[in-house]
ZAMARGU-4260 file (C-alpha; in steps of 0.2 Angstrom, whole numbers, plus 5000, padded with zeros to 4 digits):
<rodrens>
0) 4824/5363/5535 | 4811/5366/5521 | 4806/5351/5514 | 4797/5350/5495 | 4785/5338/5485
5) 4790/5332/5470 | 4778/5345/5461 | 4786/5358/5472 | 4805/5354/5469 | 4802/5350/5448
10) 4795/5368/5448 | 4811/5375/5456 | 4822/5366/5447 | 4815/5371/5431 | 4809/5353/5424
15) 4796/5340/5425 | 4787/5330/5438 | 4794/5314/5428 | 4813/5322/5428 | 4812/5322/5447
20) 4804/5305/5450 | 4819/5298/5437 | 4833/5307/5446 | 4826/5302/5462 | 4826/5282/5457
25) 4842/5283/5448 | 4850/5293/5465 | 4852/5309/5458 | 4842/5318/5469 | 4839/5310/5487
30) 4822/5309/5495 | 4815/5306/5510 | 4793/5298/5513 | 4781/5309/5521 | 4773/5300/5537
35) 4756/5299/5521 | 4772/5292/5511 | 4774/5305/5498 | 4792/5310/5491 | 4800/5324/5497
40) 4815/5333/5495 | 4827/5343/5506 | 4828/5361/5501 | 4848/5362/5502 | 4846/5346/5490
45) 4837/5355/5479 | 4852/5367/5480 | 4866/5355/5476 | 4858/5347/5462 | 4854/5364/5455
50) 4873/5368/5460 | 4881/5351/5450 | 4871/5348/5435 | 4865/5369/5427 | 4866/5360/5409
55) 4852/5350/5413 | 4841/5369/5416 | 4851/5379/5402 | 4840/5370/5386 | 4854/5370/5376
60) 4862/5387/5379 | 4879/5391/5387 | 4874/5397/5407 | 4884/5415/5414 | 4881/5424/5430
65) 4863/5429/5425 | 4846/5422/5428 | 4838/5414/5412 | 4820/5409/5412 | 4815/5397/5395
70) 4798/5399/5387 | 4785/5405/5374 | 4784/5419/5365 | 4767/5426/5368 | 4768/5443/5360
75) 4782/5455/5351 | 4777/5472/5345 | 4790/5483/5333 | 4789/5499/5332 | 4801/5510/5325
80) 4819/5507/5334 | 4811/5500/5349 | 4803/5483/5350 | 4791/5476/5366 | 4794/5454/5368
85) 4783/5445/5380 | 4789/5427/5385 | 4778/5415/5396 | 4790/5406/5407 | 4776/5393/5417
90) 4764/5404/5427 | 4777/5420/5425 | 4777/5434/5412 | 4796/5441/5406 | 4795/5457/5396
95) 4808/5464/5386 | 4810/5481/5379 | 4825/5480/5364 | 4828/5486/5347 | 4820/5483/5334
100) 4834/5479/5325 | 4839/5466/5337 | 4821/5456/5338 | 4821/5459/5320 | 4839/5450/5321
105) 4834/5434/5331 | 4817/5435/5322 | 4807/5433/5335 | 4788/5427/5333 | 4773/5423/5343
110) 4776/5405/5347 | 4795/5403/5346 | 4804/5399/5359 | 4815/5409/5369 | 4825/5413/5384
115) 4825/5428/5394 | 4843/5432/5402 | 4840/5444/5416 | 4852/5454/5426 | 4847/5467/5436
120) 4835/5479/5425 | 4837/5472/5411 | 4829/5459/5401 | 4840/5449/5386 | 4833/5438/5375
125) 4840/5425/5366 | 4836/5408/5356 | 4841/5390/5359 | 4857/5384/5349 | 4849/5373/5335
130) 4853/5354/5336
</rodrens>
């Protein structure tokens, strides 16, 4: 059974070394100790978790069948009807080809944040509900 380090399973999961070391103190996430005594965590844990609680990865938006991946904003580039939006998601790069009209819509800008919704070929991307 694969096992993960904290660093390893907060990257899976989709939030902070800190988040991992909470939910494994308040029981959320169960560990086991290294024989050097680290944290780790069983990869069908890592599974349930992210099974039971997808609110705590969805940053405020509403979760469907597709993969989202939250992030920065690096680049968007309109021209004419089409529009090109670059998101860094951690070490990974989403890009999006859409309408202008429809960047122009969410107004997207270098810096905002974003989530990319990816199904199959295509990239969607939306913002976080305000609140």
């Amino acid at each position: 059974m694969s096992q993960f380090r904290t660093s390893k399973a907060a990257e899976l999961l989709g939030v902070s070394v800190d988040t991992v070391r909470r939910w494994t103190d308040d029981g959320t996430l169960a560990t086991t100790r290294s024989p050097g005594g680290h944290r780790t965590i069983a990869g069908a844990e890592l599974a349930r978790v992210l099974a039971e609680q997808p609110a705590a990865m969805t940053d405020g938006i509403v979760r469907s069948a597709r993969n989202r991946f939250t992030g920065l904003v690096t680049r968007v580039e309109r021209d004419g009807l089409s529009a090109i939006v670059e998101i860094q998601v951690g070490p990974h790069r989403v890009v999006s080809l859409m309408t202008r009209d429809g960047a122009d819509e969410l107004d997207l800008e270098v810096g905002d944040l974003a989530t990319a919704s990816v199904k199959a070929t295509n990239v969607v991307v939306e913002i976080p509900a305000e609140g």
